[in-house]
C-alpha positions in Angstrom: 18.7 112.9 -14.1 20.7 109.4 -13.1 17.5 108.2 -11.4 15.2 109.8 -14.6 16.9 107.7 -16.5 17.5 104.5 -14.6 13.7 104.5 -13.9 12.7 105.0 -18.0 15.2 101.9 -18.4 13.3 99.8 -16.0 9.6 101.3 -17.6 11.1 100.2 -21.1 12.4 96.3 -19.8 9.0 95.8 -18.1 6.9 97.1 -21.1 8.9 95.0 -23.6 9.0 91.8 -21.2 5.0 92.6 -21.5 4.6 92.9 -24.8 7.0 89.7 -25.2 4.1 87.7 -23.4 0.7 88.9 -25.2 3.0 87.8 -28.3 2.0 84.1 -27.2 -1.2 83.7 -28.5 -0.7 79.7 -29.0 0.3 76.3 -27.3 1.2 73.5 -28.7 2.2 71.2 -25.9 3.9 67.8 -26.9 4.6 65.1 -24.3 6.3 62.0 -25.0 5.1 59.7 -22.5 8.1 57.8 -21.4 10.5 59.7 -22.8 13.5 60.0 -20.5 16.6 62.2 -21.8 18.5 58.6 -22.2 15.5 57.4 -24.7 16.2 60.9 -26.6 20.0 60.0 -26.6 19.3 56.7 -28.0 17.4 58.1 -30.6 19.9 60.9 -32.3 23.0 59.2 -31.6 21.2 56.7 -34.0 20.6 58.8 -36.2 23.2 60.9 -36.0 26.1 57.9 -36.5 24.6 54.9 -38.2 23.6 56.0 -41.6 20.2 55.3 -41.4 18.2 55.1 -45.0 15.9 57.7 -43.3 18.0 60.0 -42.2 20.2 61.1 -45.5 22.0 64.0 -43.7 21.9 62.0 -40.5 20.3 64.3 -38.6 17.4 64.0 -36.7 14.5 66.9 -36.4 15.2 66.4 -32.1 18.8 67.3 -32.7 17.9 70.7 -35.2 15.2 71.4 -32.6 17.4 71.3 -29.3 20.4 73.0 -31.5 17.6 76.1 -32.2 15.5 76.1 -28.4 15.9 77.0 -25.0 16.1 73.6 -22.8 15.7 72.8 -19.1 16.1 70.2 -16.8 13.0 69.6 -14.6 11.7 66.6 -12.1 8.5 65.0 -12.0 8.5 63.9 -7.8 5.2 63.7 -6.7 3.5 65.3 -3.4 4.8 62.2 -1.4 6.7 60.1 -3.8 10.3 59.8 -5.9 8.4 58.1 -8.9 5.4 59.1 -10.8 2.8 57.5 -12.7 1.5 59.2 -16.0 -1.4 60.7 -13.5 0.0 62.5 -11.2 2.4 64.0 -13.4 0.1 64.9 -16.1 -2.2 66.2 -13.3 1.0 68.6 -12.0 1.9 69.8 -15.3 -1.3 70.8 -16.7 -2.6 72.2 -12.9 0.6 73.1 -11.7 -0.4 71.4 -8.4 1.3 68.5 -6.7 -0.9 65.7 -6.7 -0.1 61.6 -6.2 -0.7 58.6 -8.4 -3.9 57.4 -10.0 -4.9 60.8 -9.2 -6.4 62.7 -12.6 -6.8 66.9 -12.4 -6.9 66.5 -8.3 -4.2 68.0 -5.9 -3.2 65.6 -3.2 -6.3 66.1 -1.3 -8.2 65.4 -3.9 -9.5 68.8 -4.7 -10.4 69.6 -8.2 -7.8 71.8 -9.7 -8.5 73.9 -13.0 -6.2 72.8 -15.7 -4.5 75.1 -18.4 -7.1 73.5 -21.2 -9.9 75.2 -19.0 -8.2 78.5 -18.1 -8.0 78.8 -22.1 -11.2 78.2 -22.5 -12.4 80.8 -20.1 -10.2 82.9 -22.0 -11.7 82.5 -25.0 -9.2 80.4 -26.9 -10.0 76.8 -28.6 -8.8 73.9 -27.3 -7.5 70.5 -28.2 -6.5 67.1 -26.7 -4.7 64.3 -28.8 -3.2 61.2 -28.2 -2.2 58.3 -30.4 -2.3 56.4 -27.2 -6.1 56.4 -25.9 -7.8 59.8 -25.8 -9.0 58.8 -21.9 -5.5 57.6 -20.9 -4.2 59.5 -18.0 -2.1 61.9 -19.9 -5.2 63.4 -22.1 -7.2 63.0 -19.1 -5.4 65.3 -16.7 -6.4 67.9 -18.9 -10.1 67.8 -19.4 -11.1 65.6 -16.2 -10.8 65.6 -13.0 -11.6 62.3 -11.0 -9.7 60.3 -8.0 -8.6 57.1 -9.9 -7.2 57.1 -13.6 -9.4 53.6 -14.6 -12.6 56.0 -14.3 -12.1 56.2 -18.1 -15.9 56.3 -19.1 -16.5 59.0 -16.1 -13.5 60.6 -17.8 -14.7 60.2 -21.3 -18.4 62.0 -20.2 -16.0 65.0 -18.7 -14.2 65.2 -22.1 -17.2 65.7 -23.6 -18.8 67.8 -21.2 -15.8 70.3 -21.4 -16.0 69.7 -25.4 -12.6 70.8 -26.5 -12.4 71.5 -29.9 -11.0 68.5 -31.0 -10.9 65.1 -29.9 -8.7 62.7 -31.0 -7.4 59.5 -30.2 -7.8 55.5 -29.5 -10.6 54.5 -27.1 -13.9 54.6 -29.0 -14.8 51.6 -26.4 -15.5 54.2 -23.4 -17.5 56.9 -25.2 -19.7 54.0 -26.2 -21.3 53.9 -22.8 -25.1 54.8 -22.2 -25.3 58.5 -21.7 -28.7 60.6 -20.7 -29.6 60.3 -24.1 -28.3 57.4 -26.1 -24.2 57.2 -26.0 -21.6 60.0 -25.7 -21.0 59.5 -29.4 -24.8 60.8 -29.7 -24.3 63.5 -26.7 -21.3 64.5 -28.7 -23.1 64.5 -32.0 -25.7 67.0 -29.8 -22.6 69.6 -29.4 -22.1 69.4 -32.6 -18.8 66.8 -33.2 -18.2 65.5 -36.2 -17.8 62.2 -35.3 -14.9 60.3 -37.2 -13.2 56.7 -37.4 -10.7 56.3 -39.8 -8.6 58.8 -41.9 -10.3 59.5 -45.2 -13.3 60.6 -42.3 -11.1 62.7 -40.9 -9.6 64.4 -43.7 -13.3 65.4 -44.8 -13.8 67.3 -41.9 -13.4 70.7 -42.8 -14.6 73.1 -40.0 -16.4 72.7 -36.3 -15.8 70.7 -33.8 -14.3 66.5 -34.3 -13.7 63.4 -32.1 -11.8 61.1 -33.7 -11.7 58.1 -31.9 -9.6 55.6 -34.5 -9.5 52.1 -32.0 -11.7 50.5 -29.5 -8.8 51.0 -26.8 -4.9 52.2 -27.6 -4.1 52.7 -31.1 -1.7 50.4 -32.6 2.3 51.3 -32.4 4.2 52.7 -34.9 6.2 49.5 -35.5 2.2 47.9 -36.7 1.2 50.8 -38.2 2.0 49.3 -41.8 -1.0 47.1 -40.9 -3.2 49.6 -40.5 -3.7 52.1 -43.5 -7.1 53.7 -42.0 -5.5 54.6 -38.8 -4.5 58.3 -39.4 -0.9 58.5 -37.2 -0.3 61.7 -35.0 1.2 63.7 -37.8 -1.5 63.5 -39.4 -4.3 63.9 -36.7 -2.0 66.9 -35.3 -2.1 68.5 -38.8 -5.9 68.3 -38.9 -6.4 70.0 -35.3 -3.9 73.3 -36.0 -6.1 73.2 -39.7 -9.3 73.6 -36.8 -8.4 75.4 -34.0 -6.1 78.3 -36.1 -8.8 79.3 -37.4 -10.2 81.3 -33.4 -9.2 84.4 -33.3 -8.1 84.3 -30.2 -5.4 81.2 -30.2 -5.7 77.9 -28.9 -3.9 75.2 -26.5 -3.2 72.0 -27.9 -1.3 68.5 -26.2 -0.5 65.9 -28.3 0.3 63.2 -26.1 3.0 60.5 -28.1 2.0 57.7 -26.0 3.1 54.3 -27.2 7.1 55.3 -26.5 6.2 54.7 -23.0 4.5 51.6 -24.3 7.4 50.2 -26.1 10.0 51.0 -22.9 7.7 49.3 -20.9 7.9 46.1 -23.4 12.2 46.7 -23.0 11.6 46.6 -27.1 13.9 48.5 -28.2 13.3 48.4 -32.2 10.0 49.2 -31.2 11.3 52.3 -28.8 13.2 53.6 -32.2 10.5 53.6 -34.2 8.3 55.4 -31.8 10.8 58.1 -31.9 10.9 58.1 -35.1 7.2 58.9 -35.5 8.1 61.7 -32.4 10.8 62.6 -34.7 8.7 63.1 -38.1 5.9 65.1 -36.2 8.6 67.5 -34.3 9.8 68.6 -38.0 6.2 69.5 -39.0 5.9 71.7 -36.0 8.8 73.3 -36.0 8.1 74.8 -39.7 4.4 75.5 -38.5 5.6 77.7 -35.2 8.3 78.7 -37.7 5.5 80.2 -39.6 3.2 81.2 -36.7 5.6 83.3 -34.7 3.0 84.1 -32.1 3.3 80.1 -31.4 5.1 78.5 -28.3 6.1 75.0 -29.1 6.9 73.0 -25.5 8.1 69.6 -25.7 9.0 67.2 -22.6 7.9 63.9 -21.0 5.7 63.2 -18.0 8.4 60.9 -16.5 11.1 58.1 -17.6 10.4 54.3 -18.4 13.1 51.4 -18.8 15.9 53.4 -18.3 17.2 52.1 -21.8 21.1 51.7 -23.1 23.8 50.4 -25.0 26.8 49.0 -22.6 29.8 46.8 -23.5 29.6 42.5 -22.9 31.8 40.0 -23.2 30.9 37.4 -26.0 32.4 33.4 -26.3 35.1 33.0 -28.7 33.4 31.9 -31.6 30.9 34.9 -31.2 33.9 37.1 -31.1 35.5 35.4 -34.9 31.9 35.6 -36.5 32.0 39.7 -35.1 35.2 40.0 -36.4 34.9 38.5 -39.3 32.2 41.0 -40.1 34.1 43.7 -39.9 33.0 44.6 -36.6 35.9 45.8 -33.7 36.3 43.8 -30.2 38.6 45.1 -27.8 39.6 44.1 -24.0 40.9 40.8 -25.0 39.3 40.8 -28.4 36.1 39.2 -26.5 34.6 42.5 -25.5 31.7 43.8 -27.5 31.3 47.8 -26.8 28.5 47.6 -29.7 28.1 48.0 -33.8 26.2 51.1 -35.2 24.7 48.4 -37.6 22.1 47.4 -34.9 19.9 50.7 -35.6 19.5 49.5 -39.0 18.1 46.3 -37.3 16.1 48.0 -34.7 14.6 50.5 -37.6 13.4 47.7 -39.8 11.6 45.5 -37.2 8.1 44.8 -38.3 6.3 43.7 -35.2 6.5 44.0 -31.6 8.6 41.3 -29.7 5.0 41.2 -27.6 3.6 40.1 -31.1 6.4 38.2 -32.2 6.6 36.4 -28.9 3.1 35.3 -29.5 3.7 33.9 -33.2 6.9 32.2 -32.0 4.5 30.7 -29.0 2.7 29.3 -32.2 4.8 26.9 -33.5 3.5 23.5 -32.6 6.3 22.1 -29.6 7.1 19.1 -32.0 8.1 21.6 -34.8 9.6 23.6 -32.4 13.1 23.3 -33.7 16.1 26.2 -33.4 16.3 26.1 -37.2 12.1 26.9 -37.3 12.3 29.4 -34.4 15.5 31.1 -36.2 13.4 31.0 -39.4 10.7 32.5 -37.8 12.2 35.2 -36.0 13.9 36.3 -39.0 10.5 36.7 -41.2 8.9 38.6 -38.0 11.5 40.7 -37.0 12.4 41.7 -41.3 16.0 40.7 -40.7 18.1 38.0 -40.4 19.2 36.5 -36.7 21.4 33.8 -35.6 20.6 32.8 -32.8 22.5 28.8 -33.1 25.2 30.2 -29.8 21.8 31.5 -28.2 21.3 28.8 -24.8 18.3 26.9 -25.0 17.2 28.6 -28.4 13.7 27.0 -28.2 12.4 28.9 -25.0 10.4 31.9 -26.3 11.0 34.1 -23.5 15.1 33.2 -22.9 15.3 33.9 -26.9 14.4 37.3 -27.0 15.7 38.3 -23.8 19.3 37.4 -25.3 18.1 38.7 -28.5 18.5 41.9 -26.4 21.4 41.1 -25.2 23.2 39.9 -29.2 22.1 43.8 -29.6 24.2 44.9 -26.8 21.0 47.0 -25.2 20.2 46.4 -21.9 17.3 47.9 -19.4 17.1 49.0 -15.8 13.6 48.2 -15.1 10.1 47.3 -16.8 8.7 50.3 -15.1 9.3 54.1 -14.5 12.4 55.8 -12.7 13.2 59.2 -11.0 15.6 60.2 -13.8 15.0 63.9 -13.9 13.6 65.1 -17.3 14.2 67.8 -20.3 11.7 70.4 -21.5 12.2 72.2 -25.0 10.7 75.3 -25.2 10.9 76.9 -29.0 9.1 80.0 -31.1 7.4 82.6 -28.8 8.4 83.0 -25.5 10.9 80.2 -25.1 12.9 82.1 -22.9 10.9 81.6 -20.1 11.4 77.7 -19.9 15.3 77.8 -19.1 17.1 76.3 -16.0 16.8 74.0 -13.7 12.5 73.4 -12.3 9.8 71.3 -11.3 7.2 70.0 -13.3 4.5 71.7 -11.4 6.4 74.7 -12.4 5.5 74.8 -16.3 1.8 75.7 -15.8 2.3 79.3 -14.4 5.1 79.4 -16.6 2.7 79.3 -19.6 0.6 81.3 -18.1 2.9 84.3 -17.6 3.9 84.0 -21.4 0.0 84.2 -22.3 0.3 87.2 -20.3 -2.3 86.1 -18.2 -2.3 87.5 -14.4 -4.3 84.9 -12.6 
């Protein structure tokens, strides 16, 4: 009788560990390209503590998300390296094969390897690719290509459209403008029957089928520029479009939506720039956590193919007439009332920058060198950047370059690197089958760990 019984237990955990799976009936994948688990920190404390205008309960939708989701920790080593590139990591998740960098949809012998965005296809279900980076940039491309070298982006843009997900959408009109059998891609992709869009009121009017939205000649502007550019549809907005597509198969569909430009910002050590590419992240993690909310048959997995910048806050010492203008502010030194540990006013500064310093650098670079004054670059600065700077204790305040570097440092922020680091990663798993994404992993482990919660067995 024990054994009747302990054997009907087992029968009743398999069937209902079964039945959890074929609930999964759609992906929506969202990687933040860049975004280390100190860049996510950055963000919510922000938020969280500074009493941003935005954030009127000062909370972010990260934090709500993470406080309602199963998390893990993973890392992102390649077949033969610490570091990654945006390849090779792109190419392990969505393959769940070690692979090296520059290579896109390839193990490490350069063997084609089927990516998830295929296997759903085969099985029937829609797929889509999105990125508000470049549609052929290595993270989009690891999903839908498969070539040795990530710069093959017009081989990679005639394997997007040879694979003809769903929907398309992105930057990077430039490489599906190439000469095809017949004509271009765009007219190959017209043959498949795309609707083939450029701005956002195009894209809006699409109401059914297939659609490539392709919205700049190469990466799509940040999210600091954006106000400059009211036909650019943003990623809400293009990922809002795709679920009104590909919800309508029957049988489900897979979606990444790449946030790019984070990775481009911690690249840049812009940290304004950084906060308001999470704040984009931010505003389109809200939308999708009421749309799985509402689709409970919906897996929403968010991570980062690796960390860039290694970004922070830390403590300096400042001169003393530095320290009497901070404390005359209202702002609290300590150590020997010449140590700065940082103000929770700088996110207001950082969320109200206008430009990149990349762009602002440039404009600054402008001003003729006879009227290149500290008063005029001062002025300047303070009309580019929407706030107001003093920079009169900064040294040598009319070299470009040394003026923004200790415009980073007034701000207390500092950076590890311009490049990529090792820093092991977090993975939010939330709605249907979120369970299966706990603990500690590798990143070539999330691939068969979507495909057990599809309930597929191969």
């Amino acid at each position: 009788m024990k054994k009747t019984i302990t054997f009907l237990a087992v029968w009743f955990l398999l069937a209902g560990v079964n039945a959890f799976a074929a609930d999964v009936k759609n992906i929506i994948w969202v990687i933040g390209d860049g975004m280390g688990p100190e860049t996510m920190g950055f963000f919510m404390e922000g938020v969280r503590y500074a009493g941003l205008p935005n954030y009127p309960k000062n909370v972010s939708a990260m934090e709500t998300l993470l406080n309602k989701s199963t998390w893990g920790l993973y890392f992102n080593n390649t077949y033969d390296t610490l570091v990654t590139d945006s390849a090779a990591s792109a190419t392990q998740m969505a393959t769940g094969q070690l692979s090296r960098p520059q290579f896109i949809g390839v193990d490490y012998n350069k063997e084609p390897v089927e990516t998830l965005l295929e296997a759903a296809r085969k099985k029937g279900k829609a797929i889509g690719i999105i990125s508000d980076a470049y549609i052929t940039d290595a993270t989009p491309a690891c999903f839908t290509a498969h070539t040795n070298d990530r710069n093959q982006k017009t081989e990679i843009a005639q394997q997007i459209i040879e694979l003809a997900p769903e929907v398309v959408l992105g930057g990077g009109l430039k490489y599906f403008k190439s000469e095809a059998d017949k004509g271009t891609l765009l007219d190959k992709a017209k043959e498949k029957g795309y609707s083939v869009v450029f701005n956002k009121k195009e894209l809006a009017a699409v109401k059914k089928g297939k659609v490539l939205g392709l919205f700049s000649a190469k990466g799509m502007p940040m999210a600091v520029e954006m106000h400059r550019y009211p036909d650019v549809p943003d990623v809400v907005e293009q990922t809002q479009k795709a679920l009104d597509l590909l919800e309508n198969n029957k049988e489900g569909f897979v979606l990444m939506v790449e946030v790019g430009k984070i990775d481009w910002a911690a690249h840049a050590n812009d940290a304004g720039a950084l906060f308001q590419e999470m704040e984009l992240m931010d505003k389109l993690l809200a939308y999708l956590q009421k749309y799985t909310d509402q689709h409970k048959n919906t897996l929403l997995y968010i991570n980062a193919d690796h960390d860039t910048g290694l970004g922070s806050f830390h403590y300096h010492h400042v001169n003393p007439e530095m320290a009497l203008r901070k404390t005359a502010q209202g702002e609290a030194l300590y150590g020997n009332g010449d140590t700065d540990y940082g103000s929770f006013k700088v996110y207001h500064e950082l969320a109200a920058q206008k430009d990149t310093l990349q762009n602002i650098a440039k404009q600054l670079n402008d001003i003729h060198p006879f009227n290149r004054t500290p008063r005029s670059v001062q002025e300047k600065l303070t009309e580019l950047l929407g706030y107001p700077v003093d920079i009169t204790q900064f040294k040598n305040p009319t070299d470009i370059g040394g003026v923004l570097h200790q415009l980073n440092e007034q701000r207390g922020f500092v950076w590890a690197t311009h490049s990529h680091s090792s820093a092991p990663l977090i993975g939010i798993a939330y709605g249907a089958g979120a369970e299966a994404f706990g603990g500690v992993y590798h990143n070539t482990d999330i691939y068969p760990r979507m495909k057990k919660v599809l309930g597929w067995s191969k």
